[in-house]
C-alpha positions as CSV (number, residue, x, y, z in Angstrom):
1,X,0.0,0.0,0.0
2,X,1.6,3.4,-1.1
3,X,1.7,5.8,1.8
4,X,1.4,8.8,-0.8
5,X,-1.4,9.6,-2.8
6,X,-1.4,13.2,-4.6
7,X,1.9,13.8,-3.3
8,X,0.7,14.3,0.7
9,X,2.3,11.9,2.6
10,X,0.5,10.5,5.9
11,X,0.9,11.8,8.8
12,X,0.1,10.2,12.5
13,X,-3.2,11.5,14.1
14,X,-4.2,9.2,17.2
15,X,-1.9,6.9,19.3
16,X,-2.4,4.0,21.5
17,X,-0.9,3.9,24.6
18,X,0.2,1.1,27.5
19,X,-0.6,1.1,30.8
20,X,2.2,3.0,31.0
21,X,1.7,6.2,29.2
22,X,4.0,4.5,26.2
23,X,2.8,4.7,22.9
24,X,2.6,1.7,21.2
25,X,0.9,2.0,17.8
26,X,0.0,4.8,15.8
27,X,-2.9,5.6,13.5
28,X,-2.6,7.3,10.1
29,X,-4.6,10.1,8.6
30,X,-5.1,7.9,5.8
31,X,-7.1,5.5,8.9
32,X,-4.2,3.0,9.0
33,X,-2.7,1.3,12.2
34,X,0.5,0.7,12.4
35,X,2.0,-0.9,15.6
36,X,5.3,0.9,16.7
37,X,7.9,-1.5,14.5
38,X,5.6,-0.9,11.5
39,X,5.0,3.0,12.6
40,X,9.0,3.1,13.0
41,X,9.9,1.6,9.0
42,X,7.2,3.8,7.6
43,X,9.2,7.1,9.2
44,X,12.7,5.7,8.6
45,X,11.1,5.0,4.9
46,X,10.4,8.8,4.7
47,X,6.3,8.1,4.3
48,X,5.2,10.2,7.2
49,X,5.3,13.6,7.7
50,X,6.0,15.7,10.8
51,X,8.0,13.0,12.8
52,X,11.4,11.6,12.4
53,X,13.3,8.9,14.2
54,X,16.4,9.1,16.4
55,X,18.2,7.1,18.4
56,X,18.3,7.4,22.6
57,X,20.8,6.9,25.0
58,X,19.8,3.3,25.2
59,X,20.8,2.5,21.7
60,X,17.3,2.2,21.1
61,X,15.2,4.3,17.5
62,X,12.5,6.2,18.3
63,X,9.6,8.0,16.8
64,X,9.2,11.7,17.5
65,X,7.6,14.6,16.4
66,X,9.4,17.3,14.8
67,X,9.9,20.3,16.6
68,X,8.7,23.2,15.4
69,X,7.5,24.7,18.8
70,X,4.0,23.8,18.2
71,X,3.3,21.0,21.8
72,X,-0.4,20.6,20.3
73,X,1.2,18.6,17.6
74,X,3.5,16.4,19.9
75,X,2.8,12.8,19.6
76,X,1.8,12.4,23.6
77,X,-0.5,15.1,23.1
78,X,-2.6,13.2,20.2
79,X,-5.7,12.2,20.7
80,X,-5.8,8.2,21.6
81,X,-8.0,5.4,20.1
82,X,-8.7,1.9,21.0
């Protein structure tokens, strides 16, 4: 499935989170799920916008929103979904 259509890539709108408070899967705004491996490949990939990945202290890639000084947009502000 092509994570572009008319050149707009996807962007994450909702999150699910553990018990917690750690996100563990993401949904698209094209209404895709995507649990965190699969959320992670599609952002190293380049296929969604307005995140990035990075790697922590712990050796470990993460997902994170880009910052561009807007916290509404920040991924543990997003709404959640079940």
């Amino acid at each position: 499935m092509a994570a572009e259509t008319n050149g707009q890539k996807e962007s994450f709108i909702a999150v699910k989170k553990n018990g917690d408070g750690d996100i563990t899967a993401f949904q698209t705004s094209k209404g895709r799920v995507l649990d965190y491996e699969q959320a992670l490949a599609e952002v190293k990939a380049g296929n969604i916008q307005g995140v990035n990945a990075f790697k922590g202290r712990d050796g470990e890639t993460y997902i994170r929103g880009d910052a561009d000084g807007d916290p509404s947009n920040n991924l543990d502000n997003l709404p959640t979904f079940e």
